[in-house]
C-alpha positions as CSV (number, residue, x, y, z in Angstrom):
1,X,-14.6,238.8,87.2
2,X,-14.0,242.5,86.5
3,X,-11.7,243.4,83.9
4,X,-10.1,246.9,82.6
5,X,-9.1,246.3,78.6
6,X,-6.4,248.3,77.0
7,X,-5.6,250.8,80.3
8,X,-2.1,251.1,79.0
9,X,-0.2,251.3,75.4
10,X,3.2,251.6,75.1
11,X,5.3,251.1,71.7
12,X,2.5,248.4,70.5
13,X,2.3,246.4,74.1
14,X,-1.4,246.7,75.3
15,X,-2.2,246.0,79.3
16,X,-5.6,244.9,80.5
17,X,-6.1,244.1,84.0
18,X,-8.6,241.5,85.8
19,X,-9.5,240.0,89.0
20,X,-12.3,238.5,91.1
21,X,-12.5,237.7,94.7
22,X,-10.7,233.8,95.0
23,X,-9.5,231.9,98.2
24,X,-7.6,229.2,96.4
25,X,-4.8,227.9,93.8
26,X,-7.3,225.6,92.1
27,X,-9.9,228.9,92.1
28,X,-7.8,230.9,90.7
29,X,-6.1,228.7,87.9
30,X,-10.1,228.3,86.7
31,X,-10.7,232.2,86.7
32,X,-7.6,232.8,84.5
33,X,-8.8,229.3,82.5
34,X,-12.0,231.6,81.9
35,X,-10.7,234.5,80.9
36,X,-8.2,232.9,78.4
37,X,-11.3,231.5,77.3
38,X,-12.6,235.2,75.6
39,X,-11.1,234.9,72.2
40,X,-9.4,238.7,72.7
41,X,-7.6,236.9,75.6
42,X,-6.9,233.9,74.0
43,X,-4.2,236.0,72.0
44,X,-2.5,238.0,74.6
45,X,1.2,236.8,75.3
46,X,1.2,237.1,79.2
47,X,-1.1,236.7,81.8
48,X,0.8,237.1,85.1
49,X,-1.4,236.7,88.3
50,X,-1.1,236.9,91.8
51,X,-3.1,235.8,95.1
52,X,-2.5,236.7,98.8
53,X,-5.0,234.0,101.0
54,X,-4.3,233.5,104.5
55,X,-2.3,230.5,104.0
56,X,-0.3,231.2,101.1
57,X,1.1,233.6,98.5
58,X,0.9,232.7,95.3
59,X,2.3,234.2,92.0
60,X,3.1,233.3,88.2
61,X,5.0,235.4,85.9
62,X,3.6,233.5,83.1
63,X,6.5,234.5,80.8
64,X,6.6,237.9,81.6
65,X,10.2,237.4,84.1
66,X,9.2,239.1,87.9
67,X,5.4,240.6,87.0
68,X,3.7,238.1,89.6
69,X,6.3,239.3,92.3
70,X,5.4,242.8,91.4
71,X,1.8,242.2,91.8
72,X,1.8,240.2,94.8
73,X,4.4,242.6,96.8
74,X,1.4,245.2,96.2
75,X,-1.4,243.0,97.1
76,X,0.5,242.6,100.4
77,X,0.9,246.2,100.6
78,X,-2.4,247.7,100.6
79,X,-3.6,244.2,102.5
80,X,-5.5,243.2,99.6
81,X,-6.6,239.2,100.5
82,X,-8.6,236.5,99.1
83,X,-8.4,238.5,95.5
84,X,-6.8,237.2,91.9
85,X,-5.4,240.0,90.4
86,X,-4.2,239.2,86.8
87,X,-2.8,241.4,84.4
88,X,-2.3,240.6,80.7
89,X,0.0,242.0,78.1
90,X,-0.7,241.6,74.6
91,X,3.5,242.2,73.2
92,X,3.6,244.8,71.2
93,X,7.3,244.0,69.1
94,X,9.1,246.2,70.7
95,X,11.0,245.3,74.5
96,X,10.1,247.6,77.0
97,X,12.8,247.0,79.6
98,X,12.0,248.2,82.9
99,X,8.9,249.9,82.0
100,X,7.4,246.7,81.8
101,X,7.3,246.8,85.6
102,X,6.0,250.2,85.7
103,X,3.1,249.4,83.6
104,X,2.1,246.3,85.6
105,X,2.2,248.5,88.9
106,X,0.1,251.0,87.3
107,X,-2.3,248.3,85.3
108,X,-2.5,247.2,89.7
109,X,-3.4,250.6,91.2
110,X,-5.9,251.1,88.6
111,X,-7.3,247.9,89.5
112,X,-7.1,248.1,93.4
113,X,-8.6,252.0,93.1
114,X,-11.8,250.8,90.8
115,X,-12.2,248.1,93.5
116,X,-12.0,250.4,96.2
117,X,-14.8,252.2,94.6
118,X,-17.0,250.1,94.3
């Protein structure tokens, strides 16, 4: 699984950003089971996921209200398939209102552009 740690910080809120390559529901739930598993991850108060395989879409907020939609809509956008992308916010105190969004697209392009590279 690669995964990006602290790629954004804003008023306390730290974003990290994770995936792996994953064709399933039951795949996926035991990649994000793993990475909760690091004890830095263990902590963090959202981990909201998405997965686009040829047979379904799947997405959790985890908590964090419309981040899975956000993720999936982008997967589907640059035809991203058979990949978990998860991204995890560690809450920093302070709301963040709709920049919440914006930070999870972002913590998603810097995912999809380090996995375009290779």
């Amino acid at each position: 699984m690669l995964v990006l740690e602290n790629i954004i910080s804003d008023r306390g809120s730290r974003y990290a950003v994770s995936g792996a390559p994953c064709t399933s529901e039951a795949e996926a739930k035991a990649l994000i089971k793993a990475l909760r598993a690091r004890k830095k991850f263990a902590r963090a108060t959202h981990h909201s996921w998405a997965l686009l395989t040829a047979e379904q879409a799947i997405k959790t907020d985890d908590g964090e209200a419309g981040a899975g939609l956000v993720i999936l809509r982008m997967l589907e956008r640059e035809g991203v398939h058979d990949h978990l992308v998860v991204v995890t916010r560690w809450y920093g105190g302070k709301h963040l209102g709709g920049d919440r969004f914006r930070h999870v697209q972002e913590a998603v392009r810097i995912y999809l552009e380090r996995l375009s590279a290779g």
